[in-house]
Backbone bond lengths (Angstrom), bond angles and torsions (degrees), N, CA, C in turn:
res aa  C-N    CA-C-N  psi(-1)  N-CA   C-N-CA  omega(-1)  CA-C   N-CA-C  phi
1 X - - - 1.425 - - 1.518 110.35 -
2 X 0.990 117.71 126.26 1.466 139.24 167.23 1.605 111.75 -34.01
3 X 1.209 136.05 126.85 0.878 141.02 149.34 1.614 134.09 -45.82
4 X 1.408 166.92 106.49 1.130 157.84 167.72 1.356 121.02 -95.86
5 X 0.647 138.10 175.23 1.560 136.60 -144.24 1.603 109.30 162.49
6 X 1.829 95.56 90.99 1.598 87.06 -169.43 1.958 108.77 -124.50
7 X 1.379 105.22 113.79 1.745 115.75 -161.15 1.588 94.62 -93.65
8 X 1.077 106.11 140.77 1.647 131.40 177.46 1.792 104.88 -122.54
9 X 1.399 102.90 123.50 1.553 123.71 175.49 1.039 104.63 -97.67
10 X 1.773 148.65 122.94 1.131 125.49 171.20 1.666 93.87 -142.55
11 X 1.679 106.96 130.52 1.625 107.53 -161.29 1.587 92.90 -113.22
12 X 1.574 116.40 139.22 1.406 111.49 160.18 1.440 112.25 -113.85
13 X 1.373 110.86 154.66 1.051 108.89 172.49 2.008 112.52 -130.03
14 X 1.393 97.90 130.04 1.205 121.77 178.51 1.278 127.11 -88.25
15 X 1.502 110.87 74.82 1.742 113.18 -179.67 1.571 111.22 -53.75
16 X 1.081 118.99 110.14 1.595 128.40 173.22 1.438 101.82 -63.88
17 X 1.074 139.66 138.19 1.408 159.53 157.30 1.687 119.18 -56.97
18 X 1.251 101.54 100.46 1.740 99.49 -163.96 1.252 113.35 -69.49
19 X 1.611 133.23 134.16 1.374 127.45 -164.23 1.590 110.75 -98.12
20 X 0.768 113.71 139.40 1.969 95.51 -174.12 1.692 96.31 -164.66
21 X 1.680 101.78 133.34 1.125 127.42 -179.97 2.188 117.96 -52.16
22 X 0.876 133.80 75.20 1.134 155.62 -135.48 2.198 88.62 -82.18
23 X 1.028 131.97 -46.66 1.034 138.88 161.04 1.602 124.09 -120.56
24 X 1.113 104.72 124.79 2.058 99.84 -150.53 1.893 83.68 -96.34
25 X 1.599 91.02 163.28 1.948 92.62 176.02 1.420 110.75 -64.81
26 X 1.034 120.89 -160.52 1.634 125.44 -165.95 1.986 109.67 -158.37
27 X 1.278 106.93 116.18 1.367 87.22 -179.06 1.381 122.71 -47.30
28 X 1.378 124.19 168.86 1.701 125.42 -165.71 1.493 92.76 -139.53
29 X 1.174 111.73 154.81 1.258 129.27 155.42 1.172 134.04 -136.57
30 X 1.529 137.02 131.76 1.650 134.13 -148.59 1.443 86.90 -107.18
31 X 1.508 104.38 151.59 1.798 115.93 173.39 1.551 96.95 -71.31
32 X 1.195 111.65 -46.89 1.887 115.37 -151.56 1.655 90.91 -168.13
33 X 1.773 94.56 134.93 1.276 93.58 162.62 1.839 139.55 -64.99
34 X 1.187 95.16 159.38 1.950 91.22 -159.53 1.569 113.94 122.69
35 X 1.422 92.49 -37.03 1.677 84.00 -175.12 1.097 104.43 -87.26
36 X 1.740 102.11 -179.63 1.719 112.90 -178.06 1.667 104.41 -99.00
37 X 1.145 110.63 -166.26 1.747 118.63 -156.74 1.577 92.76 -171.91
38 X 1.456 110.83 135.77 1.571 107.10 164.92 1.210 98.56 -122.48
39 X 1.289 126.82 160.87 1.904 135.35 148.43 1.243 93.88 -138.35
40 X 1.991 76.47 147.03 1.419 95.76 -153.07 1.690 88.03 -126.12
41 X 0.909 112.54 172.37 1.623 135.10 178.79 1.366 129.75 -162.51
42 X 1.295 129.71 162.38 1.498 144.25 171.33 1.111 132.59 -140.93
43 X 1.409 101.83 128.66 1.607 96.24 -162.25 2.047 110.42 -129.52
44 X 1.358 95.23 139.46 1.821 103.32 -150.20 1.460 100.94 -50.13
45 X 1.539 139.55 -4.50 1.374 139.81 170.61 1.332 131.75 -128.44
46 X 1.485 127.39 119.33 1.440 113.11 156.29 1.262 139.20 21.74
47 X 1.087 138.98 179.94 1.244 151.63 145.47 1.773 121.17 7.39
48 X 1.340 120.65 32.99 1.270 113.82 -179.56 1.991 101.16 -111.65
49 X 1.416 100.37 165.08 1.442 101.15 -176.10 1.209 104.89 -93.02
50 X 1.568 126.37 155.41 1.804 121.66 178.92 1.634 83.52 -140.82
51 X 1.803 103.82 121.00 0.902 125.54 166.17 1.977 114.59 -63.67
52 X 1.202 109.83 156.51 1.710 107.97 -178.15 1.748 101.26 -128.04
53 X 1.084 100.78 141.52 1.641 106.06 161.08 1.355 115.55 -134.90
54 X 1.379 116.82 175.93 1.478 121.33 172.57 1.350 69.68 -149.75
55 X 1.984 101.52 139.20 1.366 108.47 -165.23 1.252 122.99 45.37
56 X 1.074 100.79 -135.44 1.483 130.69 178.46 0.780 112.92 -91.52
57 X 1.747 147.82 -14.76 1.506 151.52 -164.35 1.355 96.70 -98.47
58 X 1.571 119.61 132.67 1.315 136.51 150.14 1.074 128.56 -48.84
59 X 1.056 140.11 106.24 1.494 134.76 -155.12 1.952 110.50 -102.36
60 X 0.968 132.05 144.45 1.438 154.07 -164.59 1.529 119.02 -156.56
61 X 0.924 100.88 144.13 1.829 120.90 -164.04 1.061 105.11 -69.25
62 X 1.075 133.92 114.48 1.810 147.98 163.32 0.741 150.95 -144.94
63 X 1.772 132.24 -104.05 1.575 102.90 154.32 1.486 114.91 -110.70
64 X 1.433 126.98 -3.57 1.312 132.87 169.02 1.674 101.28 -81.26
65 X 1.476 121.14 -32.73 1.297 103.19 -167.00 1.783 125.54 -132.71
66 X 0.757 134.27 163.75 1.545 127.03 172.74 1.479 125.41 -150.74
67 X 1.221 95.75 112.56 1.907 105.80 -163.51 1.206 106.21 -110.79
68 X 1.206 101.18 125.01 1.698 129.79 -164.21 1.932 112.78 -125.45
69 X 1.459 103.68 118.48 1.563 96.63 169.43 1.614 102.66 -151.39
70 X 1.296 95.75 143.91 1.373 130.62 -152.73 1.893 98.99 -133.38
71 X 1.363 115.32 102.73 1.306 120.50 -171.14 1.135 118.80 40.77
72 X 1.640 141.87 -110.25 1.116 164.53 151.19 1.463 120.53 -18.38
73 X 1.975 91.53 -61.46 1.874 105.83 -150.68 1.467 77.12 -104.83
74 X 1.570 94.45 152.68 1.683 127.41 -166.56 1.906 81.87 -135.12
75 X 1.602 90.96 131.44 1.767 95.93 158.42 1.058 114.20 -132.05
76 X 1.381 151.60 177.52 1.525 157.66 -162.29 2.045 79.11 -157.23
77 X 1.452 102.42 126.24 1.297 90.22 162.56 1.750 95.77 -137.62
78 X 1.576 111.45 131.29 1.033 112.77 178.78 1.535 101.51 -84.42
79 X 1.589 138.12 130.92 1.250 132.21 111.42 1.159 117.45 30.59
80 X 1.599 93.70 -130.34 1.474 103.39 -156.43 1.524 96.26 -121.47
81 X 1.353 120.74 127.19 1.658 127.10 -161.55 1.405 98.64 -68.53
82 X 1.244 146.02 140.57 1.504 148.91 152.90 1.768 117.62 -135.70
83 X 1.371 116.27 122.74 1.407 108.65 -172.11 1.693 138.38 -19.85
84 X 1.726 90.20 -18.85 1.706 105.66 177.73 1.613 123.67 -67.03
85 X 1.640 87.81 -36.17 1.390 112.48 179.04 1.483 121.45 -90.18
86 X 1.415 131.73 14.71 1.336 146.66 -178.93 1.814 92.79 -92.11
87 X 1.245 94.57 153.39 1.672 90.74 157.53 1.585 95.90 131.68
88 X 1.362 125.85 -174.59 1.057 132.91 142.65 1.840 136.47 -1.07
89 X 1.240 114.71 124.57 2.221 100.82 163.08 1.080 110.64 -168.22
90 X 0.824 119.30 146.91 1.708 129.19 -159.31 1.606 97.86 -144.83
91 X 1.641 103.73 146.70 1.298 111.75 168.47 1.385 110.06 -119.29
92 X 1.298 131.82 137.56 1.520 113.79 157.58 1.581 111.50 -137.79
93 X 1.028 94.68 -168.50 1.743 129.05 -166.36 1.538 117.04 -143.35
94 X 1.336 134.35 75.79 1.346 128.95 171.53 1.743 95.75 76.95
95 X 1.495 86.19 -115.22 1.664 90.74 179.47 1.539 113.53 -92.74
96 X 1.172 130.70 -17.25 1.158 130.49 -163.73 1.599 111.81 -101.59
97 X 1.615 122.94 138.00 1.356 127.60 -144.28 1.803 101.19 -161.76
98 X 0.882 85.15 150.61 1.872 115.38 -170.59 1.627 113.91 -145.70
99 X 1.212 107.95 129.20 1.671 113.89 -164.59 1.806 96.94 -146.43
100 X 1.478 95.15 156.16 1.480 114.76 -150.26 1.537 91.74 -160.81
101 X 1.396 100.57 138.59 1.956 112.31 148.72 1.398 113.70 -120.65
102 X 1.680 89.74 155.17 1.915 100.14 -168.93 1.392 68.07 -117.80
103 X 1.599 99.98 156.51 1.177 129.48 -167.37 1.659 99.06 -146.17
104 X 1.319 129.84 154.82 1.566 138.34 120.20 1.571 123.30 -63.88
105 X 0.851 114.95 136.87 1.942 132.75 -171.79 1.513 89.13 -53.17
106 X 1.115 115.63 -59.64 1.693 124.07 -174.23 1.478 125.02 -64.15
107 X 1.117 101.54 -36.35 1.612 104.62 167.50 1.569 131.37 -47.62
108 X 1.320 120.86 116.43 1.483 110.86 -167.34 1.871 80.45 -147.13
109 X 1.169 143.50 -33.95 1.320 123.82 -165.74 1.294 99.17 169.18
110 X 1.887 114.62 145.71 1.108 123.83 -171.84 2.022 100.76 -115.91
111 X 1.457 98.50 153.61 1.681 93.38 -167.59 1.400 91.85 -145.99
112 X 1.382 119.97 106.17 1.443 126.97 165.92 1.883 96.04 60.69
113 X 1.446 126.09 48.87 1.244 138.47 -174.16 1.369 112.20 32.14
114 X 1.535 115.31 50.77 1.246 118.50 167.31 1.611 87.39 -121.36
115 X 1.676 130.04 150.81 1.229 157.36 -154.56 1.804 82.67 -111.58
116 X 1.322 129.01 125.18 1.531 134.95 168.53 1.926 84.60 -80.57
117 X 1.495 94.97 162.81 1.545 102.81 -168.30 1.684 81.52 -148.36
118 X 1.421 117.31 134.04 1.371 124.82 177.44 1.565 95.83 -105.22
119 X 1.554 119.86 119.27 1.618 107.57 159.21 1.218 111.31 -135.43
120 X 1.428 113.73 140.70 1.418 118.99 -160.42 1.594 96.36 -109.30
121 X 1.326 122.02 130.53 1.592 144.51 -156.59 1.606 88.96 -150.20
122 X 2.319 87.90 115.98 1.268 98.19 160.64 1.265 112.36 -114.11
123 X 1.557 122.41 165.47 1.182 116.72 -175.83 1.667 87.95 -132.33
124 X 1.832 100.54 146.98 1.510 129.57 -176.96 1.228 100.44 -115.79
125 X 1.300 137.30 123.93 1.167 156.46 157.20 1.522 134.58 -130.42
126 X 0.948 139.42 144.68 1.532 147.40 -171.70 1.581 99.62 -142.68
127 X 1.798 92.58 146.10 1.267 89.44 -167.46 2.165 85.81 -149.96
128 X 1.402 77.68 128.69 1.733 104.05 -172.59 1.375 126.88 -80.83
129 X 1.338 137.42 121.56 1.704 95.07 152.48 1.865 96.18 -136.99
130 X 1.249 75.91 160.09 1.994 89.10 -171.80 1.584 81.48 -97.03
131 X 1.495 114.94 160.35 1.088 131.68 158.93 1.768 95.56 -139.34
132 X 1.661 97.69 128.64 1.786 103.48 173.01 2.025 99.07 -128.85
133 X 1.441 78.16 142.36 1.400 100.53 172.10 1.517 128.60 -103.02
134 X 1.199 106.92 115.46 1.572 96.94 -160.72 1.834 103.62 -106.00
């Protein structure tokens, strides 16, 4: 009797679930240093973690910062704003990423490391004249 020999191929395929930033950060701007600043974000799933940077530095909860997420929305809330902490921030997820600059209100350009300062000065005046008839 003949031998048979019967092979079955059976391929699955696993659509991965594409992750994508659903509300991206937003640049910020601080009145005056000291204050705090949040960025906020959204991300298209549940329960996943979204790493933070400023620059290139990995960012972690301490005493400049505190990262908070609650289903969806991911926040980075800086403290207390100080020129160190201006700059660049990005959030991501695997491949998917959202970027933002913190700013000071005042900041517009640096000149031989002096900070330009815009101040707007009004002046009130009245101006009289008597006329006498003699």
């Amino acid at each position: 009797m003949p031998l048979i020999c019967v092979t079955e191929t059976c391929q699955f395929f696993l659509a991965a679930e594409k992750i994508y930033f659903t509300k991206e950060l937003e640049d910020t701007k601080v009145k005056e240093v000291g204050k705090s600043a949040t960025l906020v974000c959204e991300i298209s799933k549940d329960g996943l973690k979204v790493d933070w940077y400023h620059g290139k530095t990995k960012l972690r909860r301490g005493e400049d910062y505190d990262i908070v997420a609650s289903g969806k929305t991911h926040k980075l809330v800086i403290e207390k704003v100080t020129e160190d902490l201006t700059g660049d921030y990005r959030a991501e997820y695997k491949t998917a990423t959202t970027n933002c600059s913190l700013q000071l209100a005042g900041e517009s350009g640096d000149f031989d490391g002096i900070k330009e300062q815009r101040i707007l000065c009004q002046f009130h005046f009245q101006v009289c004249s008597i006329s006498l008839k003699v």
